[in-house]
C-alpha positions as CSV (number, residue, x, y, z in Angstrom):
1,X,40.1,-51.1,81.3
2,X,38.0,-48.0,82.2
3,X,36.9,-45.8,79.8
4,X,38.7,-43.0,80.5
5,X,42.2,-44.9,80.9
6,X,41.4,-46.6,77.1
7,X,40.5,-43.1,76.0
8,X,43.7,-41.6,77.7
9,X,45.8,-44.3,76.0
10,X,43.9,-44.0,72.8
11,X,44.7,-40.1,72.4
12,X,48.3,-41.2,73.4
13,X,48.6,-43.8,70.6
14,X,47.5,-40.7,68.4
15,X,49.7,-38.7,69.3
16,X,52.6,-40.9,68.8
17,X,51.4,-41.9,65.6
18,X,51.6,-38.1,64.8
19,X,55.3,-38.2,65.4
20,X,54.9,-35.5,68.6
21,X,57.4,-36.7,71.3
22,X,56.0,-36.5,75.0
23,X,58.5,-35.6,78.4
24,X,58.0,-38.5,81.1
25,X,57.4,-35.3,83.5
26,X,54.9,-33.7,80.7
27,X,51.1,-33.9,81.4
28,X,49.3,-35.5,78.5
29,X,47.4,-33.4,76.5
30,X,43.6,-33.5,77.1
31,X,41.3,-34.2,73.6
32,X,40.3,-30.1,73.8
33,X,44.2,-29.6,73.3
34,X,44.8,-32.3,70.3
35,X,44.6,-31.3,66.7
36,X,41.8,-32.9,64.7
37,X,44.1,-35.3,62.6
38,X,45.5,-36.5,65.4
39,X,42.3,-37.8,67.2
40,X,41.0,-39.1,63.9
41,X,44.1,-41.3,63.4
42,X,43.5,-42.8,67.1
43,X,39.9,-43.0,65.5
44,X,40.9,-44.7,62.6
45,X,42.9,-47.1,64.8
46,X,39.7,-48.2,66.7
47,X,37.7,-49.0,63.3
48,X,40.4,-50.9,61.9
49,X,40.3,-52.8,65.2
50,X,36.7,-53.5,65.3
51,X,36.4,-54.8,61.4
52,X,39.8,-56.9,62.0
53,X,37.5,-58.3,65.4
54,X,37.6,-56.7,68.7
55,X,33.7,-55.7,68.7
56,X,34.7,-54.4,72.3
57,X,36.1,-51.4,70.8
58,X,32.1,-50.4,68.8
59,X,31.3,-48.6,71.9
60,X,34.7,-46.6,72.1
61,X,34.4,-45.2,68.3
62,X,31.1,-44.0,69.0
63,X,32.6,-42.1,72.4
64,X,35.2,-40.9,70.0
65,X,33.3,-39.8,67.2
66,X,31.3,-37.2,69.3
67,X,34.1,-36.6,71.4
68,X,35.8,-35.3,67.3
69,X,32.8,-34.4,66.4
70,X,32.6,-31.4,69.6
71,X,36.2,-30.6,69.0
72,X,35.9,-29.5,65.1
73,X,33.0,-27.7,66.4
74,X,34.5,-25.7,69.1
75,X,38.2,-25.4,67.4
76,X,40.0,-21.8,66.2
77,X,39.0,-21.5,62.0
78,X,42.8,-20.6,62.0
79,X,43.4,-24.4,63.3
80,X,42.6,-25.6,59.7
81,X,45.4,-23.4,58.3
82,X,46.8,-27.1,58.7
83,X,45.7,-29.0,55.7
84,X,45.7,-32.4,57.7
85,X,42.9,-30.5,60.0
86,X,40.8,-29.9,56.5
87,X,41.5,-33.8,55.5
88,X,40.8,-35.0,58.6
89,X,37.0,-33.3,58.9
90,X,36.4,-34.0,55.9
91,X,37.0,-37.7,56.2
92,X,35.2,-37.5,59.7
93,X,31.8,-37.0,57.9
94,X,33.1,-40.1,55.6
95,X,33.5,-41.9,58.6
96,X,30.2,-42.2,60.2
97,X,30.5,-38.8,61.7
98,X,27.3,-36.0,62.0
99,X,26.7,-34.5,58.1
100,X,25.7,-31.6,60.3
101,X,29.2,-30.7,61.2
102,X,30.4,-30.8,57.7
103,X,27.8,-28.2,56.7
104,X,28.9,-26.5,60.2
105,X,31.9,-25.9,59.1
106,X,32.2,-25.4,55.6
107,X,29.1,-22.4,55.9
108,X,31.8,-20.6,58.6
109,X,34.6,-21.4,56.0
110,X,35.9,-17.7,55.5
111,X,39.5,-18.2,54.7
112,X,38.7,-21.1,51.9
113,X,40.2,-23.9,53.4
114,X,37.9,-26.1,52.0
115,X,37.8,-27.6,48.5
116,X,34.3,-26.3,47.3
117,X,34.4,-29.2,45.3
118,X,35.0,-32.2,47.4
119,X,32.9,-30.3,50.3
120,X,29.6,-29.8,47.9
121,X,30.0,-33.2,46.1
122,X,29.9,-34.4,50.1
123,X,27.3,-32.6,51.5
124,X,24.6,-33.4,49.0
125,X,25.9,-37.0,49.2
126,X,25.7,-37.5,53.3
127,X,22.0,-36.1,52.2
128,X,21.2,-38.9,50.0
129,X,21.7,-37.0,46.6
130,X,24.7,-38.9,45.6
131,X,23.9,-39.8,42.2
132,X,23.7,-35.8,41.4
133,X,27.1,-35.7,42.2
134,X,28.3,-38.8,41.0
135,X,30.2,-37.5,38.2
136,X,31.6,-34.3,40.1
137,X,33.0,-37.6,42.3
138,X,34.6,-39.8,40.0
139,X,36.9,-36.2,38.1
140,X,38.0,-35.5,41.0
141,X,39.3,-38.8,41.9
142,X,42.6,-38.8,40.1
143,X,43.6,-35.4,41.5
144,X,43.1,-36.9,45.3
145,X,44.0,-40.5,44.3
146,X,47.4,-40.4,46.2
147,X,46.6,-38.3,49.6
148,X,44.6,-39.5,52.8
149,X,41.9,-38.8,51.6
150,X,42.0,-41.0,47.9
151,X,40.5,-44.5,49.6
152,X,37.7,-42.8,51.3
153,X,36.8,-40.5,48.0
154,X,37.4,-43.6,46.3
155,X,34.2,-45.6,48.5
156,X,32.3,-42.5,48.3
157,X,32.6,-43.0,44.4
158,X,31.8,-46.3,44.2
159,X,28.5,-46.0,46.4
160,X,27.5,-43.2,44.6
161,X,28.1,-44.9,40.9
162,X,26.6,-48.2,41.6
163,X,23.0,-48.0,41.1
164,X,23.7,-46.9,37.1
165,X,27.4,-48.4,36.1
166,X,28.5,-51.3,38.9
167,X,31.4,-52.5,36.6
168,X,32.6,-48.8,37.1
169,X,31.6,-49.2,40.8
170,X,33.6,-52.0,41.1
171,X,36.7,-50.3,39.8
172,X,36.6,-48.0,42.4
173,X,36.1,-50.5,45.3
174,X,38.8,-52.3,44.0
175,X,40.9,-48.5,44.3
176,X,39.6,-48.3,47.7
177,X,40.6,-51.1,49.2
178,X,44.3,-51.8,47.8
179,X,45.2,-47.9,48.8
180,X,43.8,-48.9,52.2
181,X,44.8,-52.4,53.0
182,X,43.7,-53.8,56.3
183,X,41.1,-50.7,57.2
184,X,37.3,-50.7,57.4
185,X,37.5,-49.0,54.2
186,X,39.0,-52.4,53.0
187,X,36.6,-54.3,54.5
188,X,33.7,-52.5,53.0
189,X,35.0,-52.3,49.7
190,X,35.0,-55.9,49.5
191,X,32.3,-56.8,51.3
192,X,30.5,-54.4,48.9
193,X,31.9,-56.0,45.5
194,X,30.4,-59.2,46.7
195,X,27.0,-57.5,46.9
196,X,27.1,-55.8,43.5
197,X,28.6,-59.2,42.0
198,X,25.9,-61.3,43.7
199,X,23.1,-59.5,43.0
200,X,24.5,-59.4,39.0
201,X,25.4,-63.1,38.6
202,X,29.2,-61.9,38.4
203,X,30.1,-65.1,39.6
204,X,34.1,-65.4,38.9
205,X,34.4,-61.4,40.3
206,X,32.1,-62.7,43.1
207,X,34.1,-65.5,44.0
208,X,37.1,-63.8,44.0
209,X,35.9,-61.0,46.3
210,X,34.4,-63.5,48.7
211,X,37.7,-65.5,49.4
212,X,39.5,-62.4,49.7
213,X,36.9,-61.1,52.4
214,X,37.1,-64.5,54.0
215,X,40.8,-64.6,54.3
216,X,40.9,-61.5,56.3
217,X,37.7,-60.1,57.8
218,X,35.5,-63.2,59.0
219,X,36.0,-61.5,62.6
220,X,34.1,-58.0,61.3
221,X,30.7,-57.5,62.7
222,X,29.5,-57.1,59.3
223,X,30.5,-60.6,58.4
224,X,26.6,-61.9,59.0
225,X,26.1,-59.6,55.8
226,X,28.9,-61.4,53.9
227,X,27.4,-64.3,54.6
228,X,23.9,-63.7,53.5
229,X,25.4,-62.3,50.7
230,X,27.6,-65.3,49.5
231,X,24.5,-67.3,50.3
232,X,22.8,-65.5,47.2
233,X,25.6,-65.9,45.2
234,X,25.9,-69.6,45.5
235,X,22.0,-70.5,45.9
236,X,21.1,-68.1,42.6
237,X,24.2,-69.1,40.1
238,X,25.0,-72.8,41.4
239,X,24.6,-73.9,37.4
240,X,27.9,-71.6,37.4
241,X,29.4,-72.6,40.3
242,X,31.5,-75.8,41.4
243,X,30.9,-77.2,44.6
244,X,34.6,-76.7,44.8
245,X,34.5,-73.0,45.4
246,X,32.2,-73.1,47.8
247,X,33.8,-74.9,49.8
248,X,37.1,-73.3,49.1
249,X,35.4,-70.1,50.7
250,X,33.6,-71.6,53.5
251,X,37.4,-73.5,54.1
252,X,38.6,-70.5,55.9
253,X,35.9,-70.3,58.8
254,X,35.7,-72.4,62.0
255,X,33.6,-75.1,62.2
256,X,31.0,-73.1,63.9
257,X,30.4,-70.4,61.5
258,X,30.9,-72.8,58.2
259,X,28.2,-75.2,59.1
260,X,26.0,-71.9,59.9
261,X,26.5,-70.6,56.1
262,X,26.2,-74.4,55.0
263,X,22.8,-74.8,56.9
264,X,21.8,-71.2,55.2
265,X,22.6,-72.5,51.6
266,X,20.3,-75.4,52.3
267,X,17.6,-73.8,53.4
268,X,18.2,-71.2,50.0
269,X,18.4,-73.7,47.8
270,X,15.3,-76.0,49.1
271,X,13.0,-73.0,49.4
272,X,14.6,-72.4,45.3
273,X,14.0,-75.8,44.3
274,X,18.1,-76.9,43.7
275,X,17.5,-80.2,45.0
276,X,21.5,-81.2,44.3
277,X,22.9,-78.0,46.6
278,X,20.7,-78.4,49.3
279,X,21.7,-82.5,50.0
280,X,25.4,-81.2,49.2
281,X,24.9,-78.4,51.5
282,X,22.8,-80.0,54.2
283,X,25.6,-83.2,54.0
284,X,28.2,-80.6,54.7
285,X,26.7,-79.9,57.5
286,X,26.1,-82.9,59.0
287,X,29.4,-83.5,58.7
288,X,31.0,-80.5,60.5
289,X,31.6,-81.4,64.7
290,X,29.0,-79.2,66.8
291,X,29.9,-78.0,70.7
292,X,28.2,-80.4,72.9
293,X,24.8,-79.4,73.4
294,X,24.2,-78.4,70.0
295,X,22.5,-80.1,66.9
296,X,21.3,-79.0,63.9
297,X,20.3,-82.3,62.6
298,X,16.9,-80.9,62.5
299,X,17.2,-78.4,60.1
300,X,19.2,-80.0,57.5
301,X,16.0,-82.7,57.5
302,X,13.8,-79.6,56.8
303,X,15.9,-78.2,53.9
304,X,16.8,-81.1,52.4
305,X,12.9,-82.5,52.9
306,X,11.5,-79.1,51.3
307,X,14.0,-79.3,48.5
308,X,12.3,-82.6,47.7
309,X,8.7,-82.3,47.6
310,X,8.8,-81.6,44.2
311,X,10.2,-84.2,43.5
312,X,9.4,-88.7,43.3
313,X,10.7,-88.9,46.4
314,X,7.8,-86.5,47.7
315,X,6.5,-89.4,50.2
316,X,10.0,-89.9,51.8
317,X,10.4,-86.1,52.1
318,X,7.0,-85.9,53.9
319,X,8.1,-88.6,56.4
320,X,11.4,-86.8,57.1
321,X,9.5,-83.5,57.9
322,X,7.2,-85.0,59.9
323,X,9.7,-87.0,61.7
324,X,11.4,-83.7,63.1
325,X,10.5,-83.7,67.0
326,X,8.2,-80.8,67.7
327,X,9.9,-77.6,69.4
328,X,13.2,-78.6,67.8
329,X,13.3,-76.0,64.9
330,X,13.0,-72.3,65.7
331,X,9.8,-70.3,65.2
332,X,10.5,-69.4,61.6
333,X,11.6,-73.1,60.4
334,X,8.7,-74.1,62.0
335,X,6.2,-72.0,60.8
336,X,8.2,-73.1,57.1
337,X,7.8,-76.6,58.0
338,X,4.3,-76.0,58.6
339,X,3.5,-74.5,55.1
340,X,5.7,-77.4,53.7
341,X,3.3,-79.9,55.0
342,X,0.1,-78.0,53.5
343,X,2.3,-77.6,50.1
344,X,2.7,-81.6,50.1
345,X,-1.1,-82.2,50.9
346,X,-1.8,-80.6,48.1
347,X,0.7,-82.8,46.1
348,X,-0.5,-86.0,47.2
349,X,-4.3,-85.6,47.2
350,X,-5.9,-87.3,44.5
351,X,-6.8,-84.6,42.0
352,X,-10.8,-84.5,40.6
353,X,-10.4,-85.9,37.2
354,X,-13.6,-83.9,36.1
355,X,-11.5,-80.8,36.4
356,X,-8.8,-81.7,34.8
357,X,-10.1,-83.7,31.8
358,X,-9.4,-80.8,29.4
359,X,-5.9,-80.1,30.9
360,X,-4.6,-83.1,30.4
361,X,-6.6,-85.0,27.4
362,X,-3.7,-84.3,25.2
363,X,-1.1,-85.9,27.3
364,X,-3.0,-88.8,27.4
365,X,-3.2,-89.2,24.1
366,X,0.5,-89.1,23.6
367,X,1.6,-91.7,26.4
368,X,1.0,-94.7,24.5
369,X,4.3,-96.3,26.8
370,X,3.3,-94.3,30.0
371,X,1.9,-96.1,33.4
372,X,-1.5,-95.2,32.2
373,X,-1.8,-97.6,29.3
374,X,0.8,-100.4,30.6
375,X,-2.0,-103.7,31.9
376,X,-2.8,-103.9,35.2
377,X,-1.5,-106.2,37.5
378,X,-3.0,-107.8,40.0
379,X,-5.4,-104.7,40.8
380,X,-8.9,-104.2,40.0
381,X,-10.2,-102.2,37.2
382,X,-10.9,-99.5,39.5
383,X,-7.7,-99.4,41.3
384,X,-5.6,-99.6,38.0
385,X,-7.8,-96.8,36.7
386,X,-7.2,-94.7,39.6
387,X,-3.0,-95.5,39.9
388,X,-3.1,-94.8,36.1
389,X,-5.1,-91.3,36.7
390,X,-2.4,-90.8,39.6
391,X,-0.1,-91.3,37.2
392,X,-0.8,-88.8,34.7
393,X,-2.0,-86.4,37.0
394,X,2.1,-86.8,38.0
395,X,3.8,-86.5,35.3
396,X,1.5,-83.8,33.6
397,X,1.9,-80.4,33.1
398,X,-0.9,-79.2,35.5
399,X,1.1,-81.3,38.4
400,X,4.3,-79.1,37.4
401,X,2.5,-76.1,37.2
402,X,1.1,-76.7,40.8
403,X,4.5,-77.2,42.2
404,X,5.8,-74.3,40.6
405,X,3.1,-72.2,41.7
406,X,3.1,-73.5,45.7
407,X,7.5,-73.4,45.8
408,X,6.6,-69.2,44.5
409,X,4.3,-69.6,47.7
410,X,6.7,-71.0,49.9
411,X,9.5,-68.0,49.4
412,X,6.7,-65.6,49.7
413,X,5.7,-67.2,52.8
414,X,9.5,-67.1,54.1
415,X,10.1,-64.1,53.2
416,X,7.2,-62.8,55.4
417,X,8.5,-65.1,58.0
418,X,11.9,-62.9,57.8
419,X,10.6,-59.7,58.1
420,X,8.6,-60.9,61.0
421,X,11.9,-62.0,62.7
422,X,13.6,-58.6,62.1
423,X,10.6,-56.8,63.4
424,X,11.2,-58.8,67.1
């Protein structure tokens, strides 16, 4: 459909939601002759549509937004002598439309159709000053609470609380979205709470939110951010977490995007050091179907080998990283691969036992039952000597500190690995 016909039927679907009947014979009213509430409930109807999962409809709210965005501009100040005309600019700026306007109209405000409240407590937060007016937010919540404009003062709230009280935060999220069920507010009330909850360690609250987000917005353009998000949630409290729920959540997406969040958690938890999650997570995986042509066989090896280099079965884990084909990971597993390998190196080479006589002396000393004092068999002196210093250099304290020390190096190394994959 061309843009003008889905704007023209748009506009009409507003103004039948408004209730304003239409003549067969009658010319439809151009966007210049609509009131204000009325294209922002056609507006409304196109975010709702793009969170629920028609991503066709991103470019139309952005047509629509500055087509509202020109009519509050040019509109009669007697047109806001309708109260639904004050609610709807007013949820405009809420809405992704231009803070300008807002401060537009509210300086030309001569006939005091605006709450001076709710317009101020806006203004300086669409400037980024919302924890000055946090408080002014949350008192005037009860008052609005019930009209149009309660879910959208209620995110508002929420955003601007959460930095200093996020169980308050989440109150009002929760407010949000049940007084606007099935809306983008909805969807970013929830998808919110599962930030504030993952980044706290709220893990029942977090799992709660994240099944009710799965359930109904996995189709939202912001579900890549839900993801990432549950990802932190899992990875970061899995001594909380039974492998139950995970999979519980992940139960509701195709096979497609489920082995895509398994395959994330695995590569989380190996980088972490959560040996158990990243074989459960990386066995997941492997066992979800792939489309013909794809296979990420390749990367569960990496996550599950990095997850073990720290571990006995650090020989085996170098093997199965060095067994992936080259050109088969992307840039940034690769260059993580890479690091992996030097990490191991490290691991494996025999350590100088001049440097680390005083390190480990006193672990010696306590091993009477340890490989370094059982009898050697069938090796020379010198070969038993040297398994035996192998031995302790293992199970020592300097060996844990080293692994500790080059896992911290591996997420930093990652991490800078990320922000050179947003940057392209």
């Amino acid at each position: 459909m061309a843009r003008s016909s889905l704007f023209t039927a748009l506009f009409t679907l507003g103004i039948v939601m408004s209730g304003v009947a239409v003549a067969e014979d009658e010319a439809l009213p151009t966007p210049e002759d609509l009131a204000p509430y009325k294209m922002l409930r056609s507006m409304q109807f196109v975010q709702d549509s793009v969170v629920a999962g028609d991503h066709s409809a991103a470019e139309m709210q952005k047509f629509m937004l500055a087509t509202i965005d020109k009519r509050l501009r040019t509109a009669d100040p007697e047109i806001f002598d309708d109260t639904r005309n004050v609610d709807a600019a007013l949820i405009y700026s809420m809405s992704g439309g231009n803070p300008a306007t807002l401060e537009y109209l509210v300086s030309r405000d001569v006939g005091g159709y605006f709450d001076n409240r709710v317009a101020d407590a806006l203004r300086k937060y669409l400037s980024g000053k919302g924890t000055l007016v946090s408080k002014s937010l949350v008192e005037m919540l009860p008052e609005y609470r019930d009209t149009t404009l309660g879910p959208y003062l209620a995110l508002v709230a929420a955003n601007a609380v959460v930095g200093n009280n996020p169980e308050e935060a989440l109150k009002f999220y929760d407010l949000a979205r049940l007084t606007a069920p099935g809306t983008i507010i909805e969807e970013a009330a929830l998808r919110r709470s599962v930030a504030v909850t993952a980044e706290r360690g709220m893990v029942e609250k977090g799992l709660g939110y994240a099944n009710r987000y799965a359930r109904r917005f996995l189709h939202s353009p912001y579900a890549s951010q839900f993801a990432d998000l549950f990802v932190m949630l899992a990875v970061d409290n899995y001594d909380s977490i039974k492998n139950e729920e995970i999979e519980n959540t992940l139960s509701f997406m195709d096979n497609e995007r489920r082995r895509e969040v398994y395959l994330r958690i695995a590569r989380r938890a190996a980088i972490a050091g959560k040996i158990d999650l990243a074989r459960m997570a990386s066995g997941h995986a492997d066992a979800i179907p792939t489309s013909p042509g794809m296979d990420r066989k390749q990367q569960t090896d990496l996550y599950t080998g990095l997850a073990e280099i720290s571990t006995k079965d650090i020989d085996q884990a170098v093997e199965n990283i060095d067994g992936i084909p080259e050109g088969a990971l992307s840039a940034r597993d690769e260059a993580l691969r890479s690091a992996a390998r030097l990490v191991a190196e490290e691991v494996l080479r025999q350590p100088d036992m001049n440097s680390l006589t005083q390190e480990t002396s006193v672990n010696v000393e306590n091993q009477e039952h340890s490989a370094a004092n059982l009898p050697a068999q069938g090796h020379s002196g010198a070969a038993a000597q040297a398994d035996a210093n192998e031995a302790v250099y293992r199970s020592g304290a300097v060996f844990e500190e080293f692994v500790t020390n080059s896992r911290a190096k591996l997420v930093e190394i990652d991490g800078l690995l990320a922000k050179e994959s947003d940057k392209k």
